[in-house]
VEXDREN-2710 file (C-alpha; in Angstrom, 1 decimal):
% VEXDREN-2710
k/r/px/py/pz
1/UNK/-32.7/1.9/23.6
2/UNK/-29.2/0.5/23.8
3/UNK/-27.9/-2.7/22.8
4/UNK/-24.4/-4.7/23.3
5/UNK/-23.0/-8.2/24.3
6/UNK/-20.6/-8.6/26.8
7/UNK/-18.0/-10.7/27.8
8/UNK/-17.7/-9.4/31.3
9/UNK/-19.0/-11.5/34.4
10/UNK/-22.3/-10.7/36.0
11/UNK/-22.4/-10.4/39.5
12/UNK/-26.1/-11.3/40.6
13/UNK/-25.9/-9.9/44.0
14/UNK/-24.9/-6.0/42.8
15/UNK/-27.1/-6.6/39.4
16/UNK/-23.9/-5.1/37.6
17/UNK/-21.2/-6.5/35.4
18/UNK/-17.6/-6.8/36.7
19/UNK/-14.0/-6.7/35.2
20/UNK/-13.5/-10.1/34.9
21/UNK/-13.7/-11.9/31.6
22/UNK/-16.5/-14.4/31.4
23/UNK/-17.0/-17.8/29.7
24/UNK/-20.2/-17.0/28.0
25/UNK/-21.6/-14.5/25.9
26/UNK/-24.4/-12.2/28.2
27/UNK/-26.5/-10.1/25.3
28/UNK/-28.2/-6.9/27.4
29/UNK/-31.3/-4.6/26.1
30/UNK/-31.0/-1.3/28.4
31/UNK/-33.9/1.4/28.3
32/UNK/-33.0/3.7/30.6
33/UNK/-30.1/5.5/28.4
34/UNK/-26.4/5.3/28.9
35/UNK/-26.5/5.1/33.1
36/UNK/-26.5/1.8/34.8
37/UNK/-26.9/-1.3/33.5
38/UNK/-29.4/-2.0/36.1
39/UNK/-31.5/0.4/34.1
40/UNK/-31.7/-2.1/31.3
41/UNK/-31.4/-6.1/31.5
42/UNK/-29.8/-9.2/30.3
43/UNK/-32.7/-11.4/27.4
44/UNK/-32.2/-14.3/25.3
45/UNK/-29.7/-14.5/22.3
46/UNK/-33.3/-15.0/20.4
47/UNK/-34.6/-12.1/22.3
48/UNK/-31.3/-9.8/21.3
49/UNK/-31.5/-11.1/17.9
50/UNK/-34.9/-9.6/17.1
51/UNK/-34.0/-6.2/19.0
52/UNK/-31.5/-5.6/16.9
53/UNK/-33.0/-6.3/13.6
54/UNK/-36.1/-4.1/14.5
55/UNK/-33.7/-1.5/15.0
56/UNK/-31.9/-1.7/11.9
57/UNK/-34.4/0.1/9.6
58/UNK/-32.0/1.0/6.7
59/UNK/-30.9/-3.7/7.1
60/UNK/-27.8/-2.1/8.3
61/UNK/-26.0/-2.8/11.7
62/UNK/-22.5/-1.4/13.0
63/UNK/-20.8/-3.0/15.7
64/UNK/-18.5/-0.9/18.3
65/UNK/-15.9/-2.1/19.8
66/UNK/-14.3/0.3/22.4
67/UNK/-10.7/0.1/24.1
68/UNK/-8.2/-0.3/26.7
69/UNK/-9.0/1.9/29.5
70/UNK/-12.6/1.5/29.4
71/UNK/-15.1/1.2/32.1
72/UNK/-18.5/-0.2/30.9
73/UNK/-20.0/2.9/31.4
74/UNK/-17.7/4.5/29.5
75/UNK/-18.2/2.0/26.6
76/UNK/-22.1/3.1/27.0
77/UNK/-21.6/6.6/26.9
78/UNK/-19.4/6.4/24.0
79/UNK/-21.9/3.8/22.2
80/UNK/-24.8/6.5/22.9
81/UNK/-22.6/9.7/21.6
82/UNK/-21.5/7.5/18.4
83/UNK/-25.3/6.2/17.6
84/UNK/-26.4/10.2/18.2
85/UNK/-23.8/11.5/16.1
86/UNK/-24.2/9.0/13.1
87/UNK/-28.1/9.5/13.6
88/UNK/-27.5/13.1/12.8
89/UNK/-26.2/12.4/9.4
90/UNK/-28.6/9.8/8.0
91/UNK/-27.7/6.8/9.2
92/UNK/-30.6/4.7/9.6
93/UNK/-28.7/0.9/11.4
94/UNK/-28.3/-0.6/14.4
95/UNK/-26.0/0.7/16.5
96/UNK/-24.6/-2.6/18.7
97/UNK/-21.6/-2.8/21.0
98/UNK/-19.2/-5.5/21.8
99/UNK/-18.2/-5.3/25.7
100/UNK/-15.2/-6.9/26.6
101/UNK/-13.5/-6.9/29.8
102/UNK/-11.1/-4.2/30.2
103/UNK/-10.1/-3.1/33.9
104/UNK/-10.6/0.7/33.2
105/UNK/-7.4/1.1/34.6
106/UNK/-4.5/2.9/32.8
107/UNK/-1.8/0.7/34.8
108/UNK/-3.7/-2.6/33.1
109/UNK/-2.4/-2.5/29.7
110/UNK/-1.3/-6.5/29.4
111/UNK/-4.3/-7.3/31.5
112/UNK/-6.6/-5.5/29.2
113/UNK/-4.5/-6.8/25.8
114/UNK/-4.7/-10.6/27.1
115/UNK/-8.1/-10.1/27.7
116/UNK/-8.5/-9.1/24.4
117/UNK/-7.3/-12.0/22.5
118/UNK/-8.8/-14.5/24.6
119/UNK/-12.5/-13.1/24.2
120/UNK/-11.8/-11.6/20.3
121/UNK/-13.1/-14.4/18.9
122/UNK/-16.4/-14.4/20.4
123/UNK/-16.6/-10.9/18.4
124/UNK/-17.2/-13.1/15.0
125/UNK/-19.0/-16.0/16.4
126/UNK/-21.2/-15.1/19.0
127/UNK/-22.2/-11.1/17.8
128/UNK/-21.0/-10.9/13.8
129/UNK/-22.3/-14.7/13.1
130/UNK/-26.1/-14.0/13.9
131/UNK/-27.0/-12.0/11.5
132/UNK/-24.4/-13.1/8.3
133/UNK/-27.3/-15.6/6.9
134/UNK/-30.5/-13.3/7.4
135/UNK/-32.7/-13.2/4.0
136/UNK/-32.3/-10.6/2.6
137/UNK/-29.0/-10.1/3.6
138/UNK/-28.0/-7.4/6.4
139/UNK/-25.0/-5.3/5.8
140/UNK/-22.6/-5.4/8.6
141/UNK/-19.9/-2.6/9.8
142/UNK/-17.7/-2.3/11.9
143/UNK/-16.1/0.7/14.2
144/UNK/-12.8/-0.1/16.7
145/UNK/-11.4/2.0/18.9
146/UNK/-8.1/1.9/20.8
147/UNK/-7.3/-1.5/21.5
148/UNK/-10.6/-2.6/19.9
149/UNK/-8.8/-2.7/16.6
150/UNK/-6.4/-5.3/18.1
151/UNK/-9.4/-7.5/19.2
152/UNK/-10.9/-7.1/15.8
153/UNK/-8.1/-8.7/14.2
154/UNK/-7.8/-11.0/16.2
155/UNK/-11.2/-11.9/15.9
156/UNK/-10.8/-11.8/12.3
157/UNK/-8.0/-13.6/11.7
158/UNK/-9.0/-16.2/14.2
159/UNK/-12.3/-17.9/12.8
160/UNK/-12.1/-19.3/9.4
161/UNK/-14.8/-20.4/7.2
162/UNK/-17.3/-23.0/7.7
163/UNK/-16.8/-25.8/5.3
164/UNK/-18.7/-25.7/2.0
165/UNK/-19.9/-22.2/3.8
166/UNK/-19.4/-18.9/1.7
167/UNK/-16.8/-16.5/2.8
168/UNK/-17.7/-14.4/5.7
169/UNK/-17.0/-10.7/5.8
170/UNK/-18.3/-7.3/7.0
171/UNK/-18.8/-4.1/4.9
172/UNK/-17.0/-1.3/6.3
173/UNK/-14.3/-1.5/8.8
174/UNK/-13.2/1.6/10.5
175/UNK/-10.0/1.9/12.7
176/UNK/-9.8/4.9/15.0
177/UNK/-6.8/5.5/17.3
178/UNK/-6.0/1.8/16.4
179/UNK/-3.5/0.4/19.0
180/UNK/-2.0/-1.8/16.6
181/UNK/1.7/-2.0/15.0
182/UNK/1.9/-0.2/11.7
183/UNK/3.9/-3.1/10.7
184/UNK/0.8/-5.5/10.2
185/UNK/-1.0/-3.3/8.0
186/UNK/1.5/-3.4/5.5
187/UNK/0.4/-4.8/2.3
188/UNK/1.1/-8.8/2.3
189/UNK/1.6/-8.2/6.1
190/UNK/-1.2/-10.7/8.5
191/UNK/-3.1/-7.7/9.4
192/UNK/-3.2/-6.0/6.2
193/UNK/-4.3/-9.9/4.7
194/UNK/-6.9/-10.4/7.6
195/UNK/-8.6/-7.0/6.5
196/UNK/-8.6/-7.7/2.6
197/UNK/-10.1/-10.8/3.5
198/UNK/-13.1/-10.1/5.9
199/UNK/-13.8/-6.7/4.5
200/UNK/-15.0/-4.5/2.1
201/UNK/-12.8/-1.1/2.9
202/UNK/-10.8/-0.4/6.2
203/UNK/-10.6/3.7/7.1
204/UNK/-8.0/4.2/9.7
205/UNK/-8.4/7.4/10.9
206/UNK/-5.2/8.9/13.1
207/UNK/-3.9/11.7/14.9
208/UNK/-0.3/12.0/14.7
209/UNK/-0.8/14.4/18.2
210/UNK/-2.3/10.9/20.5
211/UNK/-0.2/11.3/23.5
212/UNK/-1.9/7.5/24.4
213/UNK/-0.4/6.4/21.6
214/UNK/3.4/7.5/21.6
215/UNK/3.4/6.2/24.9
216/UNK/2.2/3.0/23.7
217/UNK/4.5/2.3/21.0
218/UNK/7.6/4.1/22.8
219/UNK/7.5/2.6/25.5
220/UNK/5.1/-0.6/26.0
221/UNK/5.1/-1.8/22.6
222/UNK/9.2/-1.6/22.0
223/UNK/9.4/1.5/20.1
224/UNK/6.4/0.0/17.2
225/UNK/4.6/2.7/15.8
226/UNK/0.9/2.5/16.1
227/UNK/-1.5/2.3/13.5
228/UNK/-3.8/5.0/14.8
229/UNK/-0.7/7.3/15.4
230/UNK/1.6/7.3/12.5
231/UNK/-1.1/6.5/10.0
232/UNK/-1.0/3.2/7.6
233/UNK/2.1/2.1/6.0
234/UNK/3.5/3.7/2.7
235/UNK/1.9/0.2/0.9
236/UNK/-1.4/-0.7/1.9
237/UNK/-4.0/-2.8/-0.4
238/UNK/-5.9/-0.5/-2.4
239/UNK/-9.4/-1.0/-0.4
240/UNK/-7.8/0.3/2.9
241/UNK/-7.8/4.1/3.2
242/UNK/-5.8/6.3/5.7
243/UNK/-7.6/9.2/7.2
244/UNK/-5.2/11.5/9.1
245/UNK/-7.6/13.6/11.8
246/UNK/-4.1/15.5/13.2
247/UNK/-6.1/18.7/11.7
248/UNK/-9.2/17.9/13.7
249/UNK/-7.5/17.0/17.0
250/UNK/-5.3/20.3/16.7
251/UNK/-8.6/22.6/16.3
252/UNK/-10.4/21.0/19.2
253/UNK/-11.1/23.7/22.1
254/UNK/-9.5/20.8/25.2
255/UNK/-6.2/19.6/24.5
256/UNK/-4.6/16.7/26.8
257/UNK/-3.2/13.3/26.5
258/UNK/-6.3/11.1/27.6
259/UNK/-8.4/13.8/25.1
260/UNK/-6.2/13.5/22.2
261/UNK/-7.0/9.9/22.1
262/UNK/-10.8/10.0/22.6
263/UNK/-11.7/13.4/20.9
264/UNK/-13.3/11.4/17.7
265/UNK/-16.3/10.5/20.3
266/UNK/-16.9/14.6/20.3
267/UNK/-16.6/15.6/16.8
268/UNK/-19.2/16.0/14.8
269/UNK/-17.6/15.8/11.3
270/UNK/-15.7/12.5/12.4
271/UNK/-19.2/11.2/13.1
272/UNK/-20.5/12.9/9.6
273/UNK/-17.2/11.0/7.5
274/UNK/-18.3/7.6/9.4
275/UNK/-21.8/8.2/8.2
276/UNK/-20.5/9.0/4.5
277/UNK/-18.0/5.5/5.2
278/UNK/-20.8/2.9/6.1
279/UNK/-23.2/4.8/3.0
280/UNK/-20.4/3.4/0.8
281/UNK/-19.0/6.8/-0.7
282/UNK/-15.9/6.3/-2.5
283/UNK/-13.0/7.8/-0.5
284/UNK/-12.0/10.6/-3.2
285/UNK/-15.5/12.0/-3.0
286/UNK/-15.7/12.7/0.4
287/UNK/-16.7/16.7/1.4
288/UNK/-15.3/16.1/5.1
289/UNK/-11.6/15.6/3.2
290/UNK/-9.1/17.0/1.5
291/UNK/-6.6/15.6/-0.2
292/UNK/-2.7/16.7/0.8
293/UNK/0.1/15.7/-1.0
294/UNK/-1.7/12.3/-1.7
295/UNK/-3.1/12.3/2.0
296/UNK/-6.9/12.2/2.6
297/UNK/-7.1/14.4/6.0
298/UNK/-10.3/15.4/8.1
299/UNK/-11.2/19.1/7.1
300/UNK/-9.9/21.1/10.1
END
């Protein structure tokens, strides 16, 4: 069983989701595994809502939230490898995506980005606000990939609290290959202050060897270094923890630009330090790290 809400249209004549961002919130139960989503269907909000708790069995949920460059069934298949691979190592949540509409097209990076913001904040109220007042409380997490750490932030940063309300704020947050400026993860920096606010602990896990990457900050992003690239700044808050996965990338049997990029959907001890992440181990107790010259890194 697969879960996610999606922001893209629906076209009722094809039965299949488009690339085009939509003005509602669609929430989709699919059966039939990572194929088609004609294999599945669109239910209630209510309907969702109940699927998902009954599939949280440890009252945990994490929410993915893929990238730029990513068909829908691309988003599935990654969704499926991630829930497999945490399920291997314990973890006993929901495993929920957030769908928004990217093109799936590498020439569609401002598309994709713009489409980004507009829909981010739909992250918080329409997927993260169902289940923050659930008795007893659920524990939230959070996994971004890509350009899905962008959204996130934006997401985050862009719905405040509800008067007289408590805060509102997820467990674990966890960056990989973030394509976001290094810059706003500085400590006092928005980003950086968004994060300290609406979570418990960020990981950003990076691989200074993501060929996506150096082309995005070279050359699209005026020569700002990515987050999921170059790592987090030299002065970060103490709850957010740098992860550098250069090790990991550089033992993996394919090698190639699109690969270096997307290679944390295929590694198993990525998925076993995500597991140990959302469990709540401390960062200097992990056995998938070492520590180097102050520098948690991914055992190779």
């Amino acid at each position: 069983m697969t879960l996610f809400a999606t922001r893209r249209t629906y076209n009722a004549q094809t039965h299949r989701f488009t690339n085009n961002a939509a003005a509602l919130t669609r929430y989709v139960l699919m059966t039939g595994g990572d194929g088609p989503v004609s294999k599945g269907g669109i239910i209630s909000r209510a309907d969702w809502h109940r699927e998902v708790l009954r599939a949280a069995d440890s009252r945990e949920i994490l929410l993915y939230v893929h990238g730029f460059n990513t068909s829908q069934s691309t988003m599935l298949q990654r969704q499926t490898a991630l829930e497999q691979g945490l399920r291997r190592h314990g973890y006993r949540g929901a495993v929920v995506g957030f769908d928004w509409p990217s093109d799936g097209n590498v020439l569609a990076y401002d598309s994709d980005r713009n489409d980004a913001k507009k829909v981010a904040p739909y992250l918080v109220t329409e997927v993260i606000g169902l289940f923050l007042n659930e008795t007893p409380r659920f524990t939230l997490h959070l996994l971004a990939h890509s350009m899905g750490a962008y959204l996130a932030l934006r997401g985050f940063s862009g719905v405040g609290d509800a008067p007289g309300a408590r805060k509102w704020g997820v467990d674990q947050v966890m960056f990989a290959a973030a394509d976001v400026d290094v810059e706003w993860m500085r400590q006092g920096a928005w980003g950086s202050l968004v994060m300290d606010r609406r979570a418990r602990r960020l990981t950003n896990y990076y691989n200074a060897d993501d060929a996506v990457l150096q082309l995005s900050g070279d050359f699209i992003n005026g020569g700002r270094s990515r987050a999921g690239r170059k790592g987090l700044p030299d002065l970060v808050a103490a709850d957010q923890v740098d992860v550098d996965a250069t090790r990991r990338y550089a033992a993996f049997p394919q090698k190639g630009a699109q690969i270096s990029h997307r290679f944390y959907f295929e590694d198993d001890l990525f998925f076993r330090d995500v597991a140990l992440t959302v469990a709540g181990t401390a960062a200097e107790a992990m056995p998938t790290r070492i520590v180097t010259n102050g520098d948690a890194v991914l055992l190779a």
